[in-house]
C-alpha positions in Angstrom: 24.2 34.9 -34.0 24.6 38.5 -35.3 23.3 41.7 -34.3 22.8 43.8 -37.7 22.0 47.1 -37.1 19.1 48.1 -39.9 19.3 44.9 -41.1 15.5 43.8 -39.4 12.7 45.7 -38.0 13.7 45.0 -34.3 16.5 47.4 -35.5 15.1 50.2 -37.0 13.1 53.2 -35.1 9.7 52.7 -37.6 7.1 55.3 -36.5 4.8 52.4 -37.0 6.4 50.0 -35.6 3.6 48.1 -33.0 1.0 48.4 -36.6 3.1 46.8 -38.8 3.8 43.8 -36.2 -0.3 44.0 -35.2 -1.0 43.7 -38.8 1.5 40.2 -39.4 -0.5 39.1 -36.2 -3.8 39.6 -37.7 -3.3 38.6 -41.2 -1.8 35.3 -39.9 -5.0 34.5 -37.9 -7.2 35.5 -40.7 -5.1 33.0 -42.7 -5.7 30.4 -40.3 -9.6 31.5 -40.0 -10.2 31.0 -43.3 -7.7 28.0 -44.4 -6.8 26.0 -41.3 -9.9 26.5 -39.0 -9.1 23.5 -36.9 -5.8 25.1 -36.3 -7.5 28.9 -35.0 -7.0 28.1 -31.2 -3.7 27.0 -31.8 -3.2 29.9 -33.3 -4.4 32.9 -31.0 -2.7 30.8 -28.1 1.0 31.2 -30.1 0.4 35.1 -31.3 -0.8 36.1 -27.6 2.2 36.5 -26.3 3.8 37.5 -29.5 1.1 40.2 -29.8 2.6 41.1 -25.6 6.2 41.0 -26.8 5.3 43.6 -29.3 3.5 45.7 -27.2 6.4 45.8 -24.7 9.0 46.7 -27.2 6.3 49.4 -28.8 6.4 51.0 -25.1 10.3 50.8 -24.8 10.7 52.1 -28.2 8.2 55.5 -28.1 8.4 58.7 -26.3 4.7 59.1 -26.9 3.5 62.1 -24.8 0.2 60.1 -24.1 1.3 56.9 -23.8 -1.3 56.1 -22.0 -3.8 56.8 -23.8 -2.4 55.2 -26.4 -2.5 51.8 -24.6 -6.2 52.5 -23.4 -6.6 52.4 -27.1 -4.5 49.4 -27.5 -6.4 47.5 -24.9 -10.0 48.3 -26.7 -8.8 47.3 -29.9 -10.3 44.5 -31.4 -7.1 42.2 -32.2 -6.1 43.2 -28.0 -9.7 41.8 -27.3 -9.5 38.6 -29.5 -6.0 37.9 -27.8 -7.1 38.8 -24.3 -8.7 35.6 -23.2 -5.2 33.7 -24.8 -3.0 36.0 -22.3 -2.7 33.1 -19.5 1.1 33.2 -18.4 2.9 31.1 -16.3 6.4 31.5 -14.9 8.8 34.5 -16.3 5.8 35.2 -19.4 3.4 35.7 -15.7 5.6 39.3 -14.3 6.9 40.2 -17.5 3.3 40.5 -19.4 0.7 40.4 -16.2 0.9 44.6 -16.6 -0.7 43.9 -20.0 -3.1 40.7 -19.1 -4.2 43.3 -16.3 -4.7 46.1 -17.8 -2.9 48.3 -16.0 -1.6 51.1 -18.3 1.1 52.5 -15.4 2.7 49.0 -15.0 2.9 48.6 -18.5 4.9 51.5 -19.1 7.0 50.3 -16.8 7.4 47.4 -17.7 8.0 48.4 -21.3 10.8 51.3 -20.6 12.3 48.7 -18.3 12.8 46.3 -20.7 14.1 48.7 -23.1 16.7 49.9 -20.9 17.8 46.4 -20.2 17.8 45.9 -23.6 19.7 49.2 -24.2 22.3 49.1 -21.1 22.6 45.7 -20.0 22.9 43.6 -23.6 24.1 40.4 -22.6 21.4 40.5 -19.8 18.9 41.1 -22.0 20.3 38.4 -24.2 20.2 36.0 -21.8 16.3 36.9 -20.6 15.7 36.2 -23.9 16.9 32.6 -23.9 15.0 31.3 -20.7 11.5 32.6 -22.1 
């Protein structure tokens, strides 16, 4: 496994970073909607915490002056509210997104610039978070 920098957009600072992700996220539910109906459940219960991982990363990423405003956005948003009933987590999934499945824009931040400093400082940490999830 390689780390390319630039080479994907987990790399690259992208002003729209959290839409371009959002978008993937809707367009392959509307693809299932519309082609593989049987499948939609299936479907919202995999990009739920895909959508969460996103939204993390977005808050790590950003030095929005109102983040949190932004989020209150975020959690009225229509894609947030099709996911929300899908954001059931268990185990690690539980503390690291229970900020979002909650609500609760402070915790998210948090959580969010947390994750992006373990991410930042502590690589191999972060590295091996990312295996047990």
């Amino acid at each position: 496994y390689a780390i390319r920098p630039n080479a994907s957009l987990t790399h690259q600072h992208l002003a729209d970073y959290f839409e371009l992700h959002t978008t993937r996220i809707q367009l392959f539910i509307e693809e299932y909607e519309h082609n593989m109906p049987e499948l939609l459940e299936a479907c919202k219960q995999t990009m739920a915490p895909i959508y969460c991982r996103y939204l993390l990363s977005a808050i790590a990423r950003y030095d929005q002056p109102n983040l949190k405003h932004w989020l209150l956005q975020i959690f009225d948003s229509p894609l947030f509210q099709m996911l929300y009933p899908y954001m059931r987590f268990t185990g690690k999934k539980k503390w690291i997104y229970g900020p979002i499945r909650s609500k609760n824009t402070a915790l998210c931040i948090v959580a969010g610039k947390s994750a992006g400093f373990v991410k930042e400082k502590l690589p191999s940490l972060f590295a091996k978070a990312k295996q047990t999830r």
